[in-house]
C-alpha positions as CSV (number, residue, x, y, z in Angstrom):
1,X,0.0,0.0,0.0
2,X,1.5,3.2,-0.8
3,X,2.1,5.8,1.7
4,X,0.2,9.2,0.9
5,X,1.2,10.8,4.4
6,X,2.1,14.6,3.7
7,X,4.5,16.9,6.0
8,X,3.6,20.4,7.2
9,X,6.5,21.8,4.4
10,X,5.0,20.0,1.7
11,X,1.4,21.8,1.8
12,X,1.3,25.2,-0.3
13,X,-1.3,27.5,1.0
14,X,-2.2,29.9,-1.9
15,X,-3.5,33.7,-1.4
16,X,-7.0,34.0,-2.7
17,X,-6.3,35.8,-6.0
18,X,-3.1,33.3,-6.6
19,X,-5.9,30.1,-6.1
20,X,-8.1,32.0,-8.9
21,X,-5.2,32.1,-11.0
22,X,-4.3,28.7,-10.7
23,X,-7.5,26.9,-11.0
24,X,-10.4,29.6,-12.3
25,X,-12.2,25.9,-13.2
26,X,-13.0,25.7,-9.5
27,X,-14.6,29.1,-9.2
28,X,-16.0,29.3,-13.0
29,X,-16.4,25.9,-14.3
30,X,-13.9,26.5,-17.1
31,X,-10.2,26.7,-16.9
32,X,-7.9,29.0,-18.7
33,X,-7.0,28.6,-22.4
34,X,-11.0,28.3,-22.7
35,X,-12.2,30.7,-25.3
36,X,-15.5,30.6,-23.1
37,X,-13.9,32.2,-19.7
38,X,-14.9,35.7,-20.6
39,X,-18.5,34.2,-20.5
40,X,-18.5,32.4,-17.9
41,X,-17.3,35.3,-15.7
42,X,-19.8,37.3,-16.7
43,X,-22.3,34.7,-15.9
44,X,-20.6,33.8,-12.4
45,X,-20.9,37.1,-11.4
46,X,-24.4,38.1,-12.7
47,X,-25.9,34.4,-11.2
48,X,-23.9,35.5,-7.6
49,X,-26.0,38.5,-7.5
50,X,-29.3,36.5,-8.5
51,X,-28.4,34.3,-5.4
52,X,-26.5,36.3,-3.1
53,X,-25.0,35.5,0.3
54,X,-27.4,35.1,3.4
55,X,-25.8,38.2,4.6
56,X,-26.3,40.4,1.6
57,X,-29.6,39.1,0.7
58,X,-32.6,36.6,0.0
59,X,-32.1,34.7,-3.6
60,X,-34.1,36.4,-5.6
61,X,-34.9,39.4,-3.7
62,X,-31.9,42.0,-5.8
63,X,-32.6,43.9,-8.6
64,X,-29.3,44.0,-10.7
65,X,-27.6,45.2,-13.3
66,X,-25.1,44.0,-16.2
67,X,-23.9,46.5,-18.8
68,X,-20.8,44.8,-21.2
69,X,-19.0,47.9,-22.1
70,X,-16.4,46.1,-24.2
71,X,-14.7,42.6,-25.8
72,X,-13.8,41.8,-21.8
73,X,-15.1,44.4,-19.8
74,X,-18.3,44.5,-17.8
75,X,-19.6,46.5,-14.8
76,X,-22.6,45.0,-12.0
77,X,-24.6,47.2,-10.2
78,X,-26.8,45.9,-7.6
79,X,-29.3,47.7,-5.2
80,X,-27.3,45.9,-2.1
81,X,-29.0,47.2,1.0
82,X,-26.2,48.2,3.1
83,X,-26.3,48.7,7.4
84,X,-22.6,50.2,8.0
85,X,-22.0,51.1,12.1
86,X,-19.9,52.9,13.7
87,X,-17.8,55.0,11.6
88,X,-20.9,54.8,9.0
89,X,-18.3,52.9,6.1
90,X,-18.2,49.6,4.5
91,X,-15.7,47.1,6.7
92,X,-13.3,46.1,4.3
93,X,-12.7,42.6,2.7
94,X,-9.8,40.8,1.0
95,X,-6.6,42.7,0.8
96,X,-8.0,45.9,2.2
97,X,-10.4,45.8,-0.6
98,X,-14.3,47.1,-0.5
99,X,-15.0,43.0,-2.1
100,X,-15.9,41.2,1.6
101,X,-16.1,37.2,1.3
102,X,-20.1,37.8,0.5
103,X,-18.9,38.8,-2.3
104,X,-16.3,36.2,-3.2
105,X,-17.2,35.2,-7.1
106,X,-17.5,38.9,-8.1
107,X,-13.8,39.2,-6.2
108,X,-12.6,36.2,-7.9
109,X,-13.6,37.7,-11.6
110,X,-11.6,41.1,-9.6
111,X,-8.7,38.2,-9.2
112,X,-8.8,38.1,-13.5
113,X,-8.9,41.6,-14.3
114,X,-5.9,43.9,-15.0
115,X,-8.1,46.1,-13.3
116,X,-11.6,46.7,-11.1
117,X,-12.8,49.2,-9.2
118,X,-15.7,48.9,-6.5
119,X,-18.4,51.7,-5.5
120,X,-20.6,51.1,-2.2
121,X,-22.8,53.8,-1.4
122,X,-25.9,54.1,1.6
123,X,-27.8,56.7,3.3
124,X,-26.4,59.9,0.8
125,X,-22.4,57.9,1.4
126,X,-20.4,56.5,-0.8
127,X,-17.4,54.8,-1.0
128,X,-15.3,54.2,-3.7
129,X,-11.9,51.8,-4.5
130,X,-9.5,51.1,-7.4
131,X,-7.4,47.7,-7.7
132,X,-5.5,46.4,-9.7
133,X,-6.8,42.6,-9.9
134,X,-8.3,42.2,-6.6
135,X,-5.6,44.2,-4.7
136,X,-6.5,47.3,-3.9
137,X,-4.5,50.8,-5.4
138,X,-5.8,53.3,-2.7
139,X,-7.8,53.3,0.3
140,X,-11.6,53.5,0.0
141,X,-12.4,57.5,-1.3
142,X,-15.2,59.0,-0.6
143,X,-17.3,59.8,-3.6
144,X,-20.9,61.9,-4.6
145,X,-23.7,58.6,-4.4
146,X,-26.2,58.0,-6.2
147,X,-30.2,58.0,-4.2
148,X,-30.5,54.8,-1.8
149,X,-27.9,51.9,-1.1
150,X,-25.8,49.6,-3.7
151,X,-22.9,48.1,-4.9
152,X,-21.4,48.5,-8.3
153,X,-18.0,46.6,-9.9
154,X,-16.3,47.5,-13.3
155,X,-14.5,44.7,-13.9
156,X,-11.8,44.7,-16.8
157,X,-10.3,41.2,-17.4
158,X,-6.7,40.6,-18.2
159,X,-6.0,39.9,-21.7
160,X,-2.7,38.2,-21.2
161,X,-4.5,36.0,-19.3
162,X,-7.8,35.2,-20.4
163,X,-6.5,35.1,-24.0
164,X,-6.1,38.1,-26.3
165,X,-8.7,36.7,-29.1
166,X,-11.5,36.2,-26.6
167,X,-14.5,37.7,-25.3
168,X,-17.8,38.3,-23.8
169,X,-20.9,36.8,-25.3
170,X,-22.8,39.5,-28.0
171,X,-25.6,36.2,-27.9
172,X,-26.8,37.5,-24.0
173,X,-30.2,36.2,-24.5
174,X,-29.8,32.7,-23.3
175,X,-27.1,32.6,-20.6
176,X,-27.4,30.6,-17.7
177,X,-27.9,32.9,-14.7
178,X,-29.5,30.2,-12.5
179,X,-27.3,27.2,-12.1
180,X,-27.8,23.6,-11.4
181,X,-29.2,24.4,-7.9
182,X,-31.4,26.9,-8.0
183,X,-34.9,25.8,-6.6
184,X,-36.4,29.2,-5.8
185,X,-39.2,30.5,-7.4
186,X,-39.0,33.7,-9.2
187,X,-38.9,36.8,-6.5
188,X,-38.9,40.6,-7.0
189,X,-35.3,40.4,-8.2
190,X,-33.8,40.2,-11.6
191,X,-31.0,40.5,-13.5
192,X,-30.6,42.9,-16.6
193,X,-28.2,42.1,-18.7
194,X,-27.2,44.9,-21.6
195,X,-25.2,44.8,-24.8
196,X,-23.1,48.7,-24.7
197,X,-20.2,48.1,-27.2
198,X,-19.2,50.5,-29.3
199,X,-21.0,53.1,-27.0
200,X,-24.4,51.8,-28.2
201,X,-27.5,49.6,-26.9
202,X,-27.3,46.2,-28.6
203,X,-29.5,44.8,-27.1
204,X,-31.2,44.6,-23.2
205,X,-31.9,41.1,-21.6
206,X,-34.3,40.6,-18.3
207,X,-33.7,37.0,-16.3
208,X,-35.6,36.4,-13.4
C-alpha cells in the first residue's frame, strides 16, 4: 500500500487571487485557455448576485444590473442594502479591498482583471476603491452617491491571461444565470443584462 502521508513543508497555501489564477475551473467551471472564460465570468458574477450571500440578501430578492461595455469588460450594479456602524463605512474585505467574502465570485472575476474598481454607497455615502486585480490601489475614497444603497464593480479582465482573441458573449439572451441548484421560485429580483459596445444599446436582456 503506498504511503500518501504529507509533511507540514509539503502543503502550499495559496492567497486567494493566486488560487483564482491557478485553478479559475474551480470558481468558473472552465479553466484558462477556454475561449468561453470571458462568459462564464460574466455569468458567475451576474448568477452570484441573483443568489447572493445570506448576509447580503434573499435569492431572488436584488434587482441587478449588467452592462458589457467592451470585448472583456463589464460592470454590475446591484441595489445591495447596506447597514454600516460605527464610523458609517463599509468594513473592508480581501486585501483591504471594498470585495468582503459575501462577495467572493465577483472578487474572484476582480482576481482576472488587469483592473476593477468597487463603489458602495448608503444613506447619501459613498465609497469608492480602485485595484488592480483584486488588490487594492488606494484606500476606500469617498465619492458623490447615487439616491439609496448599492454596490457597483467595473471589472476589466486581463487579456494576457484570459487570451487576447476572446470575449464576452454578443448572444446575451440565453445565458445561464440560475445554475444547477437553483430551486427558488421567481422573487422581485432580476438581472438585466445589456449589450453597450461601441457606445451603443445592442440589445437589453431581463432573467428572473
Amino acid at each position: 500500500m503506498t504511503d500518501h502521508t504529507y509533511e507540514a513543508a509539503q502543503i502550499k497555501v495559496l492567497e486567494f487571487d493566486a488560487s483564482v489564477w491557478k485553478r479559475p475551473s474551480m470558481y468558473f467551471g472552465v479553466g484558462q485557455g477556454d475561449p468561453g472564460l470571458p462568459a462564464s465570468v460574466l455569468c458567475a458574477v451576474a448568477r452570484h448576485a441573483l443568489h447572493p450571500a445570506t448576509s447580503v440578501g434573499r435569492e431572488h430578492t436584488l434587482r441587478t444590473v449588467v452592462e458589457i461595455t467592451g470585448n472583456l469588460s463589464f460592470t454590475m450594479t446591484t441595489d445591495q442594502p447596506h447597514t454600516w456602524e460605527g464610523a458609517g463605512a463599509p468594513a473592508l474585505g480581501y486585501y483591504g479591498s471594498l470585495l468582503r467574502a459575501e462577495w467572493w465570485l465577483p472578487a474572484a472575476a476582480a482576481a482576472l482583471c488587469e483592473r476593477a474598481a468597487v463603489e458602495m454607497w448608503c444613506d447619501g455615502r459613498g465609497f469608492r476603491q480602485d485595484l488592480s486585480g483584486i488588490r487594492p490601489l488606494t484606500a476606500p475614497q469617498k465619492f458623490e452617491p447615487p439616491a439609496g444603497s448599492g454596490t457597483s464593480v467595473t471589472f476589466a479582465l486581463d487579456p494576457a491571461y484570459v487570451g487576447y482573441a476572446s470575449a464576452l458573449p454578443s448572444n446575451i439572451e440565453n445565458l445561464d444565470l440560475h445554475g444547477t441548484y437553483c430551486s427558488e421560485p421567481a422573487g422581485p429580483g432580476h438581472v438585466i443584462i445589456r449589450g453597450l459596445r461601441d457606445g451603443g444599446t445592442d440589445r437589453e436582456v431581463l432573467y428572473r
